[in-house]
N, C-alpha and C positions, 0 to 999 in steps of 0.2 A: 782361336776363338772366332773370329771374324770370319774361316771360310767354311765351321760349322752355322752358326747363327746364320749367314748368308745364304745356305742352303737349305735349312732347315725354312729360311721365309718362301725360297722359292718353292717350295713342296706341299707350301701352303697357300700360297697366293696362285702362282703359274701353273703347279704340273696338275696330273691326274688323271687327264684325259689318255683314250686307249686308244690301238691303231683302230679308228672306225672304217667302217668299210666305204667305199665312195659311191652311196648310190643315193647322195643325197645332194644337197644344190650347195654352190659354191659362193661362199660370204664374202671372199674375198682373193686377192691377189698378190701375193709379195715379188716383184723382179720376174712376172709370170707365172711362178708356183703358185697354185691354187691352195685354200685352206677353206676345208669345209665347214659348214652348220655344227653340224652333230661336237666338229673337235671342239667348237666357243662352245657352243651350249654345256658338252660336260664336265669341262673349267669353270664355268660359269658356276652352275649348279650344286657341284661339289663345293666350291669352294665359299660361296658365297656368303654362307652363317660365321666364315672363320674372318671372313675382313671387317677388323675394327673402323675401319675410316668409312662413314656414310657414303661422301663421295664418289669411293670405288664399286659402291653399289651399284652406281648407275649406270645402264649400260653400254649407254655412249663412252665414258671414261674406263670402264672395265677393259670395253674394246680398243680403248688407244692405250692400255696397258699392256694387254695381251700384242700388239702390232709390236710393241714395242721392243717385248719378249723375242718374238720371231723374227725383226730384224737384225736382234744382236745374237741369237743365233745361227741366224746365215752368216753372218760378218764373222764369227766368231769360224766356222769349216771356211770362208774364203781366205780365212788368214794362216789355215792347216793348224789350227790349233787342237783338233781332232789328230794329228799326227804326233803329237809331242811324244817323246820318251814319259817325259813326269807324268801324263795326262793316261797313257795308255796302261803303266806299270800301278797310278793308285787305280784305274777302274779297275786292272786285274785283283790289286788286293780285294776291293770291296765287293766284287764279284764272288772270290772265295769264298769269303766270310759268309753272304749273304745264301749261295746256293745251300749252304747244309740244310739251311731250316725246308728246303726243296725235294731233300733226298730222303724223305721217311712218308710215312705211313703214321697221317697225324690220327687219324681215327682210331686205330690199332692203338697205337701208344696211349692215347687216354682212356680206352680200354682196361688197358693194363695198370696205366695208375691206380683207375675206383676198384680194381678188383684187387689191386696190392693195399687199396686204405680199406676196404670192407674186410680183408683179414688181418689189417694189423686192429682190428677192434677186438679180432679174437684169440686164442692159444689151445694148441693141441698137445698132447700127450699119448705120442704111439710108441709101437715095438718095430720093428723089419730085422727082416732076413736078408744078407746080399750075397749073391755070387757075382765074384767079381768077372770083368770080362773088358779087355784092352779096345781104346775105341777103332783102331785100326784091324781087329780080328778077322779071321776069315770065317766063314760062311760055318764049314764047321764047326769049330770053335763057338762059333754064336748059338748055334744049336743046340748043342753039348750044354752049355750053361743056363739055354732057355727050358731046356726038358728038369734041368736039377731044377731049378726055380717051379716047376710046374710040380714037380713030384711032391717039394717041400711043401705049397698048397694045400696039394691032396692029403698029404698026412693032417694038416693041422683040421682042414672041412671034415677030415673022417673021425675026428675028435682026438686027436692027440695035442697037447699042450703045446702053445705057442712058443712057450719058453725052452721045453725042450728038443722043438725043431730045430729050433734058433741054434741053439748051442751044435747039432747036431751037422745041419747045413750052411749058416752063414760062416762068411770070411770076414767078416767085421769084427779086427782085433779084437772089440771090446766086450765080444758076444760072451767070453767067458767070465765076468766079470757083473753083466747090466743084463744076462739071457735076451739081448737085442733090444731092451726098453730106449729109449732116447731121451725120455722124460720129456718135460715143458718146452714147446717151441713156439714161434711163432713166426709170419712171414720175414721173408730174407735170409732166415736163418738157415736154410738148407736149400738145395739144386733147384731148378724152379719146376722138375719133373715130378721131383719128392715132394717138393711142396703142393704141388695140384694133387696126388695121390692123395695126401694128409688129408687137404680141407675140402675136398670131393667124395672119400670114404666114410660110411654113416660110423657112429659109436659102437664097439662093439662086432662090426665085423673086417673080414680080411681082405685089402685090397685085389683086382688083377696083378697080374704080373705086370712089371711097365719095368724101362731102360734107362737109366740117366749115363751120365760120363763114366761112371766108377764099374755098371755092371746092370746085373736086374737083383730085381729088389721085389715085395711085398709086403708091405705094414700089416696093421693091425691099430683101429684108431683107440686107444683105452677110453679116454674122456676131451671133450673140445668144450671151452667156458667161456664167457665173455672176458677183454680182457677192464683191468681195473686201474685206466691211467697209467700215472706217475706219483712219485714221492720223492720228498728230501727228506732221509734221518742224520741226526747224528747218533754215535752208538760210542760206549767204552766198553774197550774187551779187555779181559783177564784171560793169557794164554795160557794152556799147561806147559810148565818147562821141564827140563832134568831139575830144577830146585824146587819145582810147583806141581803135586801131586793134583788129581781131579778135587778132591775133598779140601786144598786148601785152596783151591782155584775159586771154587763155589764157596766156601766162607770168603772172600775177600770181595765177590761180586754183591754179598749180600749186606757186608759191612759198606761197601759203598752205595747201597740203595736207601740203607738207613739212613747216609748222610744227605742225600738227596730228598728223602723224606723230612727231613727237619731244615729245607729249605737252601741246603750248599747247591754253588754254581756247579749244572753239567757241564760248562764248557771249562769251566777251573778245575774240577776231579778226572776231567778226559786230555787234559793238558798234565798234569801229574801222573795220572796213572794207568791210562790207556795203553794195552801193549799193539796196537797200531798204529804204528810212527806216520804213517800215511793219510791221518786222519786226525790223528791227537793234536797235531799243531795247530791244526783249523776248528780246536774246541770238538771233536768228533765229526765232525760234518760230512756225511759223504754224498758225493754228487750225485744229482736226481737220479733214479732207475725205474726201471720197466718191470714187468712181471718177468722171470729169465734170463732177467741179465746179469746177476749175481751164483755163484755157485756154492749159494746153499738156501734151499728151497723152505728150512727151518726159519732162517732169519727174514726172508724173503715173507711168509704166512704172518709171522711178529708184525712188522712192519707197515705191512697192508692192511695190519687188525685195528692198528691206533684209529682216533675217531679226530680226536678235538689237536688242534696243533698244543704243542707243549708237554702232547700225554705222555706218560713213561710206560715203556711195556713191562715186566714182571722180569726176573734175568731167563734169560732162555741159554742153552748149550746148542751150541753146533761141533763139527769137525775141530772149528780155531779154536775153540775154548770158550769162555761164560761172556753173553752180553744182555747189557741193558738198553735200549733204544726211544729216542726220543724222535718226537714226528714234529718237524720245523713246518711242511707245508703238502698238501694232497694238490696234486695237479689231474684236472679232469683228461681225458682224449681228447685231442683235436679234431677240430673238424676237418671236411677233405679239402677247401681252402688253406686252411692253416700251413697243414701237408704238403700241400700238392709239389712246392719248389724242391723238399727234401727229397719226396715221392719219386721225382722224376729224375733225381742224382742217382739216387738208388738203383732206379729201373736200366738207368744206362750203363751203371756196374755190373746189375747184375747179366747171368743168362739168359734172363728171357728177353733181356732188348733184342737178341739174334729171331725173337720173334713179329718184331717189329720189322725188321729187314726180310726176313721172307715172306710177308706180307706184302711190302712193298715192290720186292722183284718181283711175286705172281702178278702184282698190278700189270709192272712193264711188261710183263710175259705179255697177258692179255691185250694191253694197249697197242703192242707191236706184232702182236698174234705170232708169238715164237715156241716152237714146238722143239721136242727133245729129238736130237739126231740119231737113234739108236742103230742105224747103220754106221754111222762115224764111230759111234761110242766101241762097237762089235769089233770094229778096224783097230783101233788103236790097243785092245785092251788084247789083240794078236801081237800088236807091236811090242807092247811094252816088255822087256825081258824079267827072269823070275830076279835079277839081281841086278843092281848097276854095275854098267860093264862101260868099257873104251869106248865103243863102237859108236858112234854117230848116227843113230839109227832114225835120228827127225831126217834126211835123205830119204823123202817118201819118193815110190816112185812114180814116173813121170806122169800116169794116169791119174795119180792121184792128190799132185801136188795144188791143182787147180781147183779143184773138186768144191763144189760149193758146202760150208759147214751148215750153216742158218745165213740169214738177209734180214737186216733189221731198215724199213722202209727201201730206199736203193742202195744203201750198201750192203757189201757181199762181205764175207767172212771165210776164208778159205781155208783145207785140213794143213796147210801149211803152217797157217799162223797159229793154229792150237798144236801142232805139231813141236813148233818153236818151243811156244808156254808149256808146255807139260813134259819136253827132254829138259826144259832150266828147273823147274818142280823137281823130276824126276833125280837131278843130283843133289839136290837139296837135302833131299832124303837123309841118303846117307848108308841105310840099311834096307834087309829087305822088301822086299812091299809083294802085298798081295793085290795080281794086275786087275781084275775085277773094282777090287773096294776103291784101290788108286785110281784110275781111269775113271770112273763114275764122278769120285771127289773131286776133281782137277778139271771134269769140263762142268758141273757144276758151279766153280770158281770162274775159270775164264770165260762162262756165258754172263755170269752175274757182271764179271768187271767189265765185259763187253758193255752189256746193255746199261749200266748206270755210267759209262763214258758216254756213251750215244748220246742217252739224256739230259746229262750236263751238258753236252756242247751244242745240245737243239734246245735248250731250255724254254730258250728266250722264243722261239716259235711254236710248243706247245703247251705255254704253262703263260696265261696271259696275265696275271697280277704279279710273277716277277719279271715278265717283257714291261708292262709299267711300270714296277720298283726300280728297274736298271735304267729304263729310260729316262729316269729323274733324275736320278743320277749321272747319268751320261751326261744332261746337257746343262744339268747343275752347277759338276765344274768345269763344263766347256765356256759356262756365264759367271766365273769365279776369275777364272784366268783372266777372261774376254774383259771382266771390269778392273780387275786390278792393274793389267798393264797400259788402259785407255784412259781410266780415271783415276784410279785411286793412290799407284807410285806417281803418273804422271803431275798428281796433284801435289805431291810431297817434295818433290823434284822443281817444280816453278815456285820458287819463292817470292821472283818479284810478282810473277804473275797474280800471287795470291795476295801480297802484298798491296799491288793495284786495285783487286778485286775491292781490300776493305777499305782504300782510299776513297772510290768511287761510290761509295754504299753507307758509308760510317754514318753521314748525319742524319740518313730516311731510317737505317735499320742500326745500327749499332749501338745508340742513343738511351740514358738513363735517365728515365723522368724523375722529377724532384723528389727526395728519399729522406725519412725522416727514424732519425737516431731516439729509439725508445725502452724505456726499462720499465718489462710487465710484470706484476706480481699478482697470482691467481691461486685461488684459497677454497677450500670448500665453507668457510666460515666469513660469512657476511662483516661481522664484527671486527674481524682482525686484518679486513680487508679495509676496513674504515680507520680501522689505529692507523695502518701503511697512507692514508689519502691524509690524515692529522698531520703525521710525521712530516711528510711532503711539504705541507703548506706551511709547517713551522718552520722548513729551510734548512730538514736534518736530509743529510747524508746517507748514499744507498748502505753502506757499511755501516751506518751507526741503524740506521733502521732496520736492517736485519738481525741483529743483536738484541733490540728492543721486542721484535717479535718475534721469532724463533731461540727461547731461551733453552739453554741444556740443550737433551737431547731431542724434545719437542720443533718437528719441522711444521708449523703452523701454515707457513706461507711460500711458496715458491716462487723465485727471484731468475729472471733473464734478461739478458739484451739486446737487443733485435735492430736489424734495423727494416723498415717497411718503406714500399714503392707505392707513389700516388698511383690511382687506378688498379692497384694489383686486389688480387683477388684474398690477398692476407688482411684488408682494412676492414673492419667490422661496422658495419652500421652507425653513424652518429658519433663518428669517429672527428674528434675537432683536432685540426694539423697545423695550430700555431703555438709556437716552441714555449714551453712551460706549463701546455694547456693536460688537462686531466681527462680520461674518457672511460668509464667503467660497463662493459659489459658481462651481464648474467646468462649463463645459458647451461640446463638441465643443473642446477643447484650449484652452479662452478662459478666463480665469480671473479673477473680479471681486470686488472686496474692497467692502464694504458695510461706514460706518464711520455712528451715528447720532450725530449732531451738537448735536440740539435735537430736543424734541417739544413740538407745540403741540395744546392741547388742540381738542376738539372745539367748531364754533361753526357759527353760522349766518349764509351769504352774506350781504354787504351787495346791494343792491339792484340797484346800479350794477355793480357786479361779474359778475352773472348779467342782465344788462337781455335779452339777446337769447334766452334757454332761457325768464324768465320773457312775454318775448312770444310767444313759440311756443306756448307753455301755455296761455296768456291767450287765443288764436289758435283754437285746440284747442278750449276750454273753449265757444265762444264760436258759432264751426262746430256741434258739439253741441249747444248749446240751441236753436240758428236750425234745424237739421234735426227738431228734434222737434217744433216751431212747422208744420213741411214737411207735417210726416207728420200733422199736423191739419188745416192746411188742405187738402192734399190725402189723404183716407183711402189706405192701402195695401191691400189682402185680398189674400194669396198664397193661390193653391190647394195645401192639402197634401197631398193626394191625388198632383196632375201633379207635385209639388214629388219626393213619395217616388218616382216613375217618372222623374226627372229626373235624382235622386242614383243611380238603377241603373244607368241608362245612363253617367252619366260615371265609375265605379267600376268604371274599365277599368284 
């Protein structure tokens, strides 16, 4: 806890400032290293609205805290605490963690959420057609399947029935069963290629042709609706069994309606008689739904028709057999707020996050102006054999081994090293491969991994708000270490020392001024506050007066015991501090009776009593003299001159 909190102040207090550039005048001097204008002033500036202490406002004081900063950060590399194994191993972790949020395309990706929450407002209902097609096929093959998708098309544009194209050309098991319908969807629910074709396609007519993973495809949108929330029902169903024909199914839903009609519990007749065990125990309940997310579109229409919570719908038949349905609660759509944390789990399961990442590499492409090697790409896809074989054939020869692939700023990338990477691909395999499709994909991959290594490891030099985030970091715990082994064990380790400390200090600071033993009682009732000041004076007892005024279960009067410090800022006003004496103050209709009980003279803390204020001090004391030891070893010289042109400027 202590080396979060501790970092967490210096991030607020110290860091924030960026590497500024040195072309401005120099404020001061640590041990001859200069520190310029711009670095105080953007410490300053930033930080200024978050420090609670007036004090540190000022900028004189600001500036010998910031001095202070920077000399226990030189101390801190004189003493190779920048080398440690612990100190290197957690930056590496937090380094990790921290670059992901570095490695995407935030623009993109919030793109992508508002467009995934503007379609989950809606739901479609189409038909397609698929010819499947393997995503590693050859050229052929792709063709062959894009021409049958095209033909299918043109049959349906020249008026032939959707449904019996369907049947005729799609490979979608279901085609003979649904003639290609898919019924209700809505986003997520299908590829994210299918899904753009859906909610892109007008009503009524039939999409282009377009490719997902499984093959090509063409819809056809039937109807697209708003969607209608969420719901909680509970329902009791009556199934058909081998001993329940349809006809006594439907007399038993209707004898149970009647009972409901004449005011029996649904949750008691859905616990007795419900044949879904899945639901019956929970009184019928079943957990919220979407429009879609049940499969059956009958009980689905039921359920979304109720208005008033408690309504009962009429018994409706589906597939399961006869129900009745009761509406516990209508939940509106959320807004894209609401969403957005689910929105964005989603988006990273799904397929289209992969459109987040090529958005992101076209960036690097462009930032590092990297072009596609199509003379490398022509070379390799000669090399590659129609089959995995023995042969060692990354053994490029000697002309070639040097060859430059691409240069990302001055490093070179040579047909060697893709050479390497795509014969370890290439056995990976396993089977076939056609050298074309392979060879394209695989330097696709090793450019990508290329350039987002680059980038991670130049981070910190071309991406300037995590070269500040790191940098807070870095020297956060190099001032974590730096204080824990100068002050903070040192301090836990000297017992006499600290021991001395409160010998020497006890009677100026240690010290408990005269403290008075009191029992309040505070009432919103004027009256019962005066029985309590009666009681008092007749010389009854705190237990017998609470008794008298608080009778039963009536708490009239509230009773504590306190004890109060002269001068503190707990004594009220016209507060009288001689022992038996009475003081009643009123304040916003509350009314509290102040009785003093005992007063005990003034004394000084025992040791044990204050162990953690006088290690603080001791802490304090200790800090102090190790900074003055700082500001020898290393001399300070502020310029006063830049210092007064420093205080103009921030004296806005």
């Amino acid at each position: 806890m202590r080396k979060k909190s501790f970092l967490f102040f210096l991030g607020l207090i110290l860091f924030g400032f960026i590497n500024a550039q040195h072309t401005n005048e120099v404020l001061l001097t640590i041990d001859d290293t200069p520190v310029y204008t711009s670095e105080f002033k953007t410490v300053y500036l930033k930080n200024i609205d978050l420090v609670q202490d007036n004090s540190q406002k000022d900028i004189d004081e600001y500036l010998n805290l910031f001095i202070n900063y920077k000399l226990k950060l030189k101390e801190a590399k004189f003493l190779g605490l920048d080398k440690k194994d612990s100190y290197l191993q957690e930056l590496k972790g937090y380094k990790k963690q921290l670059v992901s949020g570095y490695l995407t395309d935030t623009q993109a990706s919030e793109a992508l959420l508002k467009e995934a929450y503007e379609r989950s407002l809606k739901r479609v209902n189409a038909s397609h057609i698929l010819v499947m097609l393997r995503p590693n096929s050859s050229p052929k093959d792709t063709i062959a399947a894009y021409e049958k998708i095209v033909e299918a098309r043109e049959k349906i544009m020249g008026g032939e029935k959707f449904e019996d194209v369907a049947k005729l050309y799609s490979q979608d098991p279901s085609v003979a069963q649904n003639g290609g319908n898919l019924g209700w969807f809505s986003v997520f629910r299908m590829v994210y290629p299918f899904e753009n074709a859906a909610y892109n396609t007008k009503v009524g007519e039939v999409s282009q042709p377009f490719k997902t993973q499984f093959g090509y495809h063409i819809i056809k949108v039937q109807e697209r609706e708003q969607r209608l929330g969420e719901v909680t029902v509970a329902h009791i169903m009556i199934a058909v069994k081998e001993n329940r024909s349809k006809e006594d199914a439907k007399e038993r839903i209707l004898e149970i309606k009647q009972q409901l009609n004449l005011g029996a519990s649904f949750s008691s007749l859905a616990k007795q008689y419900s044949d879904d065990p899945s639901t019956a125990v929970d009184g019928g309940r079943i957990r919220r739904f979407g429009q879609g997310a049940l499969n059956s579109e009958k009980f689905e229409d039921a359920a979304f028709g109720l208005k008033k919570e408690g309504q009962l719908s009429d018994p409706i038949e589906t597939k399961y057999g006869w129900h009745i349905i009761k509406l516990i609660e209508k939940h509106p759509l959320q807004t894209f707020e609401e969403q957005k944390n689910a929105l964005t789990n989603r988006v990273k399961r799904d397929n289209r996050s992969k459109l987040v990442t090529e958005s992101f590499m076209n960036k690097l492409k462009e930032k590092y102006a990297l072009k596609e090697n199509e003379e490398a790409i022509a070379y390799f896809i000669a090399k590659v054999p129609d089959s995995i074989s023995e042969e060692n054939w990354s053994d490029l020869e000697d002309n070639y081994k040097n060859k430059e692939l691409f240069s990302i700023k001055k490093e070179k990338y040579i047909y060697k090293d893709f050479a390497e990477y795509l014969y370890n691909r290439l056995l990976r395999v396993g089977s076939t491969v056609n050298a074309s499709v392979f060879v394209n994909q695989t330097y696709k991959q090793f450019e990508s991994k290329t350039l987002l290594k680059y980038y991670e490891n130049h981070l910190e030099e071309d991406n300037e708000d995590y070269a500040r985030v790191i940098k807070e970091y870095r020297e956060g715990l190099l001032l974590f270490d730096l204080m824990e082994s100068k002050i903070w064990n040192a301090s836990k380790l000297d017992s006499t020392g600290l021991l001395e400390f409160y010998e020497s200090r006890k009677k100026e600071k240690y010290t408990q001024e005269e403290t008075y033993k009191v029992i309040k009682a505070s009432s919103s009732s004027d009256a019962a506050i005066k029985e309590v000041q009666k009681l008092f004076e007749q010389g009854k007892g705190i237990k017998e007066i609470k008794e008298n005024v608080n009778k039963g279960d009536a708490i009239r009067v509230l009773f504590t015991e306190e004890e109060l410090i002269a001068g503190g800022n707990k004594l009220p006003n016209g507060f009288s501090s001689k022992e038996g004496d009475v003081t009643i103050v009123t304040e916003d209709n509350f009314v509290t009776l102040i009785k003093v009980e005992e007063i005990l003279p003034a004394r000084v803390k025992a040791f044990d009593e204050i162990k953690g204020e006088v290690i603080n001090d001791f802490q304090t004391s200790m800090e102090d003299n190790w900074i003055s030891q700082l500001k020898t070893k290393y001399p300070v010289e502020v310029n006063k001159k830049v210092l007064k042109k420093v205080k103009k400027d921030l004296s806005i």
